[in-house]
KOLMARMI-37393 format. One record per residue: residue in three letters; y, x, z of N, C-alpha, C in turn. Coordinates in Angstrom, 1 decimal, m for minus. Layout:
('Ala'; (Y; X; Z); (Y; X; Z); (Y; X; Z))
...
//
This chain:
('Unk'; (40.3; 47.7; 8.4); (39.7; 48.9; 7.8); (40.4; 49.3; 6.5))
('Unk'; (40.3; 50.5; 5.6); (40.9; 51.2; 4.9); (40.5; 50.1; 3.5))
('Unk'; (41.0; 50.5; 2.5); (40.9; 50.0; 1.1); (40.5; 51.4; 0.3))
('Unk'; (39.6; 50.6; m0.6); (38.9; 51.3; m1.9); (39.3; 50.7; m3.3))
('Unk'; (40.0; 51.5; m4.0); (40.7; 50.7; m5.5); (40.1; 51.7; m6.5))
('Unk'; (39.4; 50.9; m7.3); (38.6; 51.3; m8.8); (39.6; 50.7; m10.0))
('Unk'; (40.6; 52.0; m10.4); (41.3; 51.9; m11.3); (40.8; 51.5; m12.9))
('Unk'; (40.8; 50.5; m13.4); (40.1; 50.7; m14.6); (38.6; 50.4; m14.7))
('Unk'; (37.9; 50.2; m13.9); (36.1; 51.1; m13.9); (36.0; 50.3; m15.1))
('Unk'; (34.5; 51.3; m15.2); (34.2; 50.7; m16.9); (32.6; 50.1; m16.6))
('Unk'; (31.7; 50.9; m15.3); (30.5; 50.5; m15.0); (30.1; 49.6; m14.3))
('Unk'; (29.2; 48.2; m14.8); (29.3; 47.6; m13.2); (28.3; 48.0; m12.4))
('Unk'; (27.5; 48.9; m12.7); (26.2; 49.5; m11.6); (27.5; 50.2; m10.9))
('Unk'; (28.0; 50.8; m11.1); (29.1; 51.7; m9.9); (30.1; 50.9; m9.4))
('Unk'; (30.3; 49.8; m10.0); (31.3; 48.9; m9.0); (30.8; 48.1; m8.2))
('Unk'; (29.1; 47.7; m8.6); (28.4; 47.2; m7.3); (27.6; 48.1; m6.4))
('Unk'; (27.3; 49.3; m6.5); (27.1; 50.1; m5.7); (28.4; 50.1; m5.0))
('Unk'; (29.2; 50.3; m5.4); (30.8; 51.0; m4.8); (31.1; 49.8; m3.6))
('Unk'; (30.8; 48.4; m4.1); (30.4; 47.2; m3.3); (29.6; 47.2; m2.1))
('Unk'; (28.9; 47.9; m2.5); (27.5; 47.6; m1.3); (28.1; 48.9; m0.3))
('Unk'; (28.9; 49.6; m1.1); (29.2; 50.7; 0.3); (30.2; 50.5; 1.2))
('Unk'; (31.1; 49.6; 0.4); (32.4; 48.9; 0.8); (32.0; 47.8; 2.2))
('Unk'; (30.8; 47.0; 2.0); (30.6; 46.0; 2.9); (30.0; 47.0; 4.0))
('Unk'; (28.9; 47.5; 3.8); (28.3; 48.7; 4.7); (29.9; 49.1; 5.4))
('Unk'; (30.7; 49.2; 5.2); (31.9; 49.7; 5.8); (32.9; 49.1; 6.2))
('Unk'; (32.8; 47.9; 5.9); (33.6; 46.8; 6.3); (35.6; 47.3; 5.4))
('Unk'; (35.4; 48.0; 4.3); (36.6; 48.4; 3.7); (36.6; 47.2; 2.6))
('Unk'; (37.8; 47.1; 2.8); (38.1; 45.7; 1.1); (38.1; 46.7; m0.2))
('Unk'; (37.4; 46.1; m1.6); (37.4; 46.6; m2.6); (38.7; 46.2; m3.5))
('Unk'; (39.1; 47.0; m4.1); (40.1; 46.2; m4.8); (39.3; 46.6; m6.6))
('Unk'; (39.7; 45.1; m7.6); (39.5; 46.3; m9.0); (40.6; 46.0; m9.5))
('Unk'; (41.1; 46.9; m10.3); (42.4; 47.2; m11.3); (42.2; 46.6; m12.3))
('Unk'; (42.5; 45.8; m12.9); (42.3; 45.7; m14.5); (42.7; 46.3; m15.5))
('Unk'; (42.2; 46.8; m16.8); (41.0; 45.8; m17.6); (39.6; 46.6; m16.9))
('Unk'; (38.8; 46.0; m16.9); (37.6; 46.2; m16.5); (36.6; 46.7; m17.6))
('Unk'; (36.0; 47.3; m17.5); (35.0; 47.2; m18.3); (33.5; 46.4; m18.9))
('Unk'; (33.8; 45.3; m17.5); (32.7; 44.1; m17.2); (33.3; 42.8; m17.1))
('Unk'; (32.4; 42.1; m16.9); (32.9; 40.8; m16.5); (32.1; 40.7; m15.0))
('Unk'; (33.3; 40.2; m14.4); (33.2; 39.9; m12.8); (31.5; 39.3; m12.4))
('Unk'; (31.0; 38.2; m13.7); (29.6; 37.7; m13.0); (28.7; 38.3; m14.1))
('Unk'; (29.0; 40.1; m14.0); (28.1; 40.5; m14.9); (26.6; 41.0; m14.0))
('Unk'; (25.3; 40.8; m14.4); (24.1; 40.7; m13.8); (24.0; 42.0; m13.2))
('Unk'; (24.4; 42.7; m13.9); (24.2; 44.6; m13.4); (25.2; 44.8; m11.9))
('Unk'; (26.5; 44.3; m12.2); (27.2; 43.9; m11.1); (27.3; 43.3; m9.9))
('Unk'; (25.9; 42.3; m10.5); (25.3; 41.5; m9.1); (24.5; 42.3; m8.3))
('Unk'; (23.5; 42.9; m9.4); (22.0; 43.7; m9.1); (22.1; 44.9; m8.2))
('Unk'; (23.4; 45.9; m8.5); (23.7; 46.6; m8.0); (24.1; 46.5; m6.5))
('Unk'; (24.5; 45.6; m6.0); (25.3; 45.0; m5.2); (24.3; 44.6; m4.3))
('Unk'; (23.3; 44.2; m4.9); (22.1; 43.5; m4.2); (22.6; 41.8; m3.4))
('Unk'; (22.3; 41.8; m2.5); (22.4; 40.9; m1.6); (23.9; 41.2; m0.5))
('Unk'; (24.4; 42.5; m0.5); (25.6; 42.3; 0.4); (27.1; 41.9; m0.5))
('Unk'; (27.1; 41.7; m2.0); (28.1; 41.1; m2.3); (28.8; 39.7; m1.7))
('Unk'; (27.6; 38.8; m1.2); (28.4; 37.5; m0.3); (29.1; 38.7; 1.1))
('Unk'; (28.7; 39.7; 1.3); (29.5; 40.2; 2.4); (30.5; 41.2; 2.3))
('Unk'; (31.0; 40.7; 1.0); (32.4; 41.9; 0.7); (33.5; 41.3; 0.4))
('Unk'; (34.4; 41.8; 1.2); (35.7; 41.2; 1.1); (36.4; 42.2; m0.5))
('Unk'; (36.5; 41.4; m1.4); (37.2; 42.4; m1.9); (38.2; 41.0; m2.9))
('Unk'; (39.0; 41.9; m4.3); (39.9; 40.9; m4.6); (40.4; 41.8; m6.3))
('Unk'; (40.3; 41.1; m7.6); (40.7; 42.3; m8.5); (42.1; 41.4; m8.7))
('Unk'; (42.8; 42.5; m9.3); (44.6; 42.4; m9.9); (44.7; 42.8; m11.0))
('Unk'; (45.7; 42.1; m11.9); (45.6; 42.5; m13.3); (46.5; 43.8; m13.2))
('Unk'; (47.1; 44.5; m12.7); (47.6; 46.0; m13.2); (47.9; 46.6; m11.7))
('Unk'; (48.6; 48.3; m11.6); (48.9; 48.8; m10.6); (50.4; 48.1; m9.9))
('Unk'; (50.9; 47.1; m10.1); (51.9; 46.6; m9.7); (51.4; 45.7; m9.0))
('Unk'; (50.4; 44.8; m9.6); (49.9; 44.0; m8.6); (48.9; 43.9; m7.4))
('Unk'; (48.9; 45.5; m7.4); (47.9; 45.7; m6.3); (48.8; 46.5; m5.3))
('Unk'; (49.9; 46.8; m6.0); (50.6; 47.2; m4.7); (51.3; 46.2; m4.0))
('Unk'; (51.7; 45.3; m4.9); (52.4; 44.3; m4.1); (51.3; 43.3; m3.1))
('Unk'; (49.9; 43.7; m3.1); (48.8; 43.3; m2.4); (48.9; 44.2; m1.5))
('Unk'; (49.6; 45.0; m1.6); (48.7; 45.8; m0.3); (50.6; 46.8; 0.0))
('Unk'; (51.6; 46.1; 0.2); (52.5; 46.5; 0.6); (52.6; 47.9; 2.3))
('Unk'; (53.5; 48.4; 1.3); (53.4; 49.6; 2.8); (52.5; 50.5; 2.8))
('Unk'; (51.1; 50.4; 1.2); (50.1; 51.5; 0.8); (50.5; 52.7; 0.7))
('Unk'; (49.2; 53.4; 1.8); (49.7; 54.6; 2.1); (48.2; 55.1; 1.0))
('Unk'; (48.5; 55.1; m0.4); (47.1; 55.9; m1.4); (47.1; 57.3; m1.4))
('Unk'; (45.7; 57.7; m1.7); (45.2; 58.8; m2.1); (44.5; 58.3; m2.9))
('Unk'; (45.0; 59.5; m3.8); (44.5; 59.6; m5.4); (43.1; 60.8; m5.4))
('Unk'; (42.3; 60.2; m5.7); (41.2; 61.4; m5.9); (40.7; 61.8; m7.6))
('Unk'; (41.1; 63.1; m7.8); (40.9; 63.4; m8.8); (40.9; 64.9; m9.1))
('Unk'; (40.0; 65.5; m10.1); (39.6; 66.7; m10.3); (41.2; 67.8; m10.4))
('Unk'; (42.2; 66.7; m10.8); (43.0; 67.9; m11.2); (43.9; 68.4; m9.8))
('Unk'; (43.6; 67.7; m9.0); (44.3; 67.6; m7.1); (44.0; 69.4; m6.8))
('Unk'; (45.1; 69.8; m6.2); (44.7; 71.3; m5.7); (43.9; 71.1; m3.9))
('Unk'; (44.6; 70.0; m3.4); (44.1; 69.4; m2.4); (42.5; 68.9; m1.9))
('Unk'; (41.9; 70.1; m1.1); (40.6; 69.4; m1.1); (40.4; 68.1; 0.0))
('Unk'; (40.1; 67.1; m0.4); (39.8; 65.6; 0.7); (39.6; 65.9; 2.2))
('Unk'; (39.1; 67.2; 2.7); (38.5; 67.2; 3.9); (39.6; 68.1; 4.3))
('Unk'; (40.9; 68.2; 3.8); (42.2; 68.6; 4.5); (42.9; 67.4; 4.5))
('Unk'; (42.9; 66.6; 4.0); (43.3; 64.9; 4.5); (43.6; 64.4; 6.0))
('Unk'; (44.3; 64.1; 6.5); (44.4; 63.6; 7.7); (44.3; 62.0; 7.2))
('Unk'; (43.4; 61.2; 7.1); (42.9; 59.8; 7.2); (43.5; 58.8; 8.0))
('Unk'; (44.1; 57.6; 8.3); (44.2; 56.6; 8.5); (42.8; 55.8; 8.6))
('Unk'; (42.6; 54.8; 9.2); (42.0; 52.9; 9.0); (43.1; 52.6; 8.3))
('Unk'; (43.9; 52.6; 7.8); (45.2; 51.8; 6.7); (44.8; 52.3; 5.3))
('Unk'; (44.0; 53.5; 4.8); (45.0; 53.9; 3.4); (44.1; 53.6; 2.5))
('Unk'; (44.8; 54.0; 1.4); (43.6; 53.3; 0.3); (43.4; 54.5; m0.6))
('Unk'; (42.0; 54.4; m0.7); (41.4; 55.2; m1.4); (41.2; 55.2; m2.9))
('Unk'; (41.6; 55.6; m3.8); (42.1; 55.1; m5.3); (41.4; 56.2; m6.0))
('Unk'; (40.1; 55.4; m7.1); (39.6; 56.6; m8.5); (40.0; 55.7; m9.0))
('Unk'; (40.1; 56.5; m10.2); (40.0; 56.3; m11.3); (38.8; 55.8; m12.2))
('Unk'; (39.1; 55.4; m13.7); (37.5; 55.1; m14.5); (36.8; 55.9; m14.7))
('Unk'; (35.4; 55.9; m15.0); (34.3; 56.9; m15.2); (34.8; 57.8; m16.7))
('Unk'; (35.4; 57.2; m17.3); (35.7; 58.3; m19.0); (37.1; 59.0; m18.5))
('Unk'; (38.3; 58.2; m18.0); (39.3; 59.0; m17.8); (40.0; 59.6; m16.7))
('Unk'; (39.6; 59.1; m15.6); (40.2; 59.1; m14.2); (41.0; 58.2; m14.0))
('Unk'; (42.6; 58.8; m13.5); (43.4; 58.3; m13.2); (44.3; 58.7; m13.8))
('Unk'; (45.5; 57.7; m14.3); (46.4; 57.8; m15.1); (47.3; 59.2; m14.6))
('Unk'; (47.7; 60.0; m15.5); (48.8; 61.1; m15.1); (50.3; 60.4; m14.3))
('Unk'; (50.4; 59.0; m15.0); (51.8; 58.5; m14.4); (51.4; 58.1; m12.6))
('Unk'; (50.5; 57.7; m12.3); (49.9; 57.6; m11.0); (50.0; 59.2; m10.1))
('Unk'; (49.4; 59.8; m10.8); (49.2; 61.2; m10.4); (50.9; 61.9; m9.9))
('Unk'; (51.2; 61.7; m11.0); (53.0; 62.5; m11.1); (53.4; 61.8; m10.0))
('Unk'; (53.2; 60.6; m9.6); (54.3; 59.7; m8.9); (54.4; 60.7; m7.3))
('Unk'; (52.9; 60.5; m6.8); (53.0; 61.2; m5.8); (51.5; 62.0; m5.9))
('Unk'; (52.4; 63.6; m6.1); (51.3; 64.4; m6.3); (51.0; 65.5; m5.1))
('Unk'; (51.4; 64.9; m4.0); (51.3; 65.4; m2.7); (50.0; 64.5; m2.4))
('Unk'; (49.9; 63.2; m2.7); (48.5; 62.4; m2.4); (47.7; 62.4; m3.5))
('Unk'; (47.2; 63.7; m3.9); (46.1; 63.9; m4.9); (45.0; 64.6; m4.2))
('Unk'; (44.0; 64.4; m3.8); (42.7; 65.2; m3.2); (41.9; 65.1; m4.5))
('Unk'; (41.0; 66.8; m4.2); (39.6; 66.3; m5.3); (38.4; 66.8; m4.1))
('Unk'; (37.0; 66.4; m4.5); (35.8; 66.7; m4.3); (35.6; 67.9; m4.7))
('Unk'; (35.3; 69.4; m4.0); (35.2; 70.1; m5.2); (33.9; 70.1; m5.4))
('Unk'; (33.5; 71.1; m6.6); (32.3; 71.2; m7.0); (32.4; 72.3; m8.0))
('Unk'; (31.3; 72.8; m8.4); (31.0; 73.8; m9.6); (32.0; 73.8; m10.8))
('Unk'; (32.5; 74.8; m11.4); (33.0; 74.6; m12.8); (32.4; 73.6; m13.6))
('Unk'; (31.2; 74.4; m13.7); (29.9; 73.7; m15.0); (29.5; 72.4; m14.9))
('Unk'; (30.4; 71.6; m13.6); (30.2; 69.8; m13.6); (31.2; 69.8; m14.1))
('Unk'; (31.3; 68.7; m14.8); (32.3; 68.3; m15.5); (32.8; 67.1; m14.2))
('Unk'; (32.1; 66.4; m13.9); (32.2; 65.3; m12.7); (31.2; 64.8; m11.9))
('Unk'; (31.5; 63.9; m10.5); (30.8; 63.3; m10.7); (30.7; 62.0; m10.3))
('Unk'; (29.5; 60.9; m10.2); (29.5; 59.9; m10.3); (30.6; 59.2; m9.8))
('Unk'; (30.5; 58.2; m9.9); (31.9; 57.0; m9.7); (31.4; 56.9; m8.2))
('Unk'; (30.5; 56.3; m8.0); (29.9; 55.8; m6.8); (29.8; 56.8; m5.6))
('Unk'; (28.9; 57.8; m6.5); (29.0; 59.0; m5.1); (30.1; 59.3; m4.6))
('Unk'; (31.6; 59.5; m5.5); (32.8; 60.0; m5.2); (33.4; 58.9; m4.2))
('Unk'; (33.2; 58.0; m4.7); (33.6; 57.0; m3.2); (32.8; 57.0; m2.3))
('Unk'; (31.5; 57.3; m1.9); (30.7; 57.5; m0.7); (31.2; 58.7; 0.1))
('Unk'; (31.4; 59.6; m0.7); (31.7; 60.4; 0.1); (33.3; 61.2; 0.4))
('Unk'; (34.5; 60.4; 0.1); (35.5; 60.1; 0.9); (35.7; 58.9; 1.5))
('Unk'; (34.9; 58.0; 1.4); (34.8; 56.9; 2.4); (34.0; 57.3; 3.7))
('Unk'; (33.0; 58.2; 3.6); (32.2; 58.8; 5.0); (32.7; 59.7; 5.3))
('Unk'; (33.9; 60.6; 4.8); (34.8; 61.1; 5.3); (35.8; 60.0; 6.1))
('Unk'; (36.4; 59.1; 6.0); (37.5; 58.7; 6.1); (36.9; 58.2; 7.8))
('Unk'; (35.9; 57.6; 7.3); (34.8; 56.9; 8.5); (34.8; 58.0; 9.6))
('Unk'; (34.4; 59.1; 9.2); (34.2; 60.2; 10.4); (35.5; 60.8; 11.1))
('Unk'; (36.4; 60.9; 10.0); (38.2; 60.8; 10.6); (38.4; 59.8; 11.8))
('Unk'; (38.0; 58.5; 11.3); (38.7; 57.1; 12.5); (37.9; 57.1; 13.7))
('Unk'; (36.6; 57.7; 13.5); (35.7; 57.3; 14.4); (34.7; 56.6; 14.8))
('Unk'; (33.6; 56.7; 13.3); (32.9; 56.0; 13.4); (32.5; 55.1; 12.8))
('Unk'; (31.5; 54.3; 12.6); (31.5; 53.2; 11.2); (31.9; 51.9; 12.7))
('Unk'; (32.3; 51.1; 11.9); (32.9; 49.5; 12.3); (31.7; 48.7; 13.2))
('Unk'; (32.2; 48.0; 14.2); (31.3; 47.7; 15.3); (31.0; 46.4; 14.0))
//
């Protein structure tokens, strides 16, 4: 199944939601470090509920170490400044799906690198954003409707 990478995140209600959607989907979580939590923070569990024993996921201390985890990553970067809307994406089961933290996004040096794999969600001017969690639900149920369906 595809990968979900939380660059930075700063919330752990959105990294255990982001969890619970991850198992629901059978996609590995990755987190980026520094975190904004600690790994056995209560909100991180609570969020997560009961399907954290069923997530495959694994955090790395910076973007070097997660690529060398996941060699031959084919990422999309999701971010407001992308001209690219997500649902012009042709999807894989291989790629990994990469936000950024809830205050900054994603680094511009990420972005520059390859700015042909930048999608955003659109939405209204007058949002500034939105949620961590939602934004990965809903290019993960994209990606899901691309392959064909959620995982037997």
């Amino acid at each position: 199944m595809f990968h979900i990478v939380l660059h930075q995140p700063e919330i752990p209600e959105n990294a255990g939601n982001i969890g619970r959607t991850c198992a629901a989907l059978g996609a590995k979580l990755w987190l980026v470090r520094p975190l904004g939590f600690r790994l056995d923070d209560r909100h991180l569990r609570r969020a997560g509920l009961d399907y954290w024993q069923h997530l495959h996921w694994e955090a790395v201390d910076d973007w070097a170490a997660l690529t060398k985890g996941l060699p031959g990553c084919r990422p999309w970067f999701f971010t407001k400044r992308a001209e690219k809307l997500y649902t012009d994406a042709a999807f894989s089961a291989e790629d990994v799906l990469v936000f950024g933290s809830e205050s900054q996004g994603l680094p511009m040096s990420l972005l520059a690198a390859e700015p042909k794999r930048s999608l955003r969600i659109p939405m209204r001017p007058e949002a500034r954003s939105l949620n961590l969690a939602v934004s990965v639900g809903i290019a993960a149920y994209e990606v899901l409707r691309q392959i064909g369906g959620p995982p037997a």
